[in-house]
N, C-alpha and C positions, 0 to 999 in steps of 0.2 A: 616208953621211950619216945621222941620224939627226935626229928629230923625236918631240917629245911631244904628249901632250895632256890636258886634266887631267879628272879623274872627281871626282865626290864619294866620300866615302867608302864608301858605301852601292852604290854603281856599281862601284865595284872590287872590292868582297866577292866580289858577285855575278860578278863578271867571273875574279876569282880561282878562286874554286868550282867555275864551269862549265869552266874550265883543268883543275882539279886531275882533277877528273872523268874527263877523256878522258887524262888523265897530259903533258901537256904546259904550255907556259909561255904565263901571259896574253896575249905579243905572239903566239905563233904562231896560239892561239885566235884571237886579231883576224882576221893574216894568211893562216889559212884561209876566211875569209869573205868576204875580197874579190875579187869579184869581178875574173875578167882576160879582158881583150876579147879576144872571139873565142872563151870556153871557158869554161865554167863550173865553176865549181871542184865533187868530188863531197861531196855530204854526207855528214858523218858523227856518228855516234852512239855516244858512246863509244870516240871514235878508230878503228872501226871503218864502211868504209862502209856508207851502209844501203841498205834492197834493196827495191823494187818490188814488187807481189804476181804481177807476172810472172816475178821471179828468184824466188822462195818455191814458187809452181809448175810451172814450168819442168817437163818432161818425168814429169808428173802427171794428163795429159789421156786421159781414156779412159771406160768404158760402167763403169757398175754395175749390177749384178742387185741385183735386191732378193729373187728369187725368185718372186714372187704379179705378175703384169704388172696385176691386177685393182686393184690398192690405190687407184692413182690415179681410178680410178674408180667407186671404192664409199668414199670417204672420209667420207663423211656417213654411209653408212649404216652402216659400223666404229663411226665416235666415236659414232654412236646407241647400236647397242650395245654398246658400252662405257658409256656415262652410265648406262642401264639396269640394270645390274650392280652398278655401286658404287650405286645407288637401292634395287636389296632387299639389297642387302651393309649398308646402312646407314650408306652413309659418303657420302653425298652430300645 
């Protein structure tokens, strides 16, 4: 069975577009956004699903050296001298 509904023209552009975009056809655009009980349908982003900042860093977790263990604790006294510097360098 099939059923319409009607847009303005300006609503379908836009509805068109955002289809074309992900390469697929205005109804299925629709019919991916609706939701279905029990499950939510996944989002996507250019027809691709999109990703959390947990899939992004996923198996990325671990220690950096910086090298100087001291930085964090002379940060003021570094950017002093640094500001100092560029003050006779003549650029500040």
């Amino acid at each position: 069975m099939s059923r319409s509904i009607e847009l303005s023209d300006e609503d379908y552009a836009r509805l068109e577009h955002a289809a074309e975009v992900e390469g697929i056809t205005p109804a299925e655009w629709i019919a991916r956004r609706i939701p279905t009980w029990g499950k939510e349908p996944e989002p996507c982003l250019n027809g691709k699903p999109t990703r959390t900042m947990a899939d992004v860093l996923a198996g990325r977790v671990g220690l950096f050296d910086s090298g100087d263990g001291t930085l964090s604790e002379r940060h003021s006294e570094l950017f002093g001298d640094y500001l100092e510097e560029k003050r006779k360098a003549g650029r500040l």
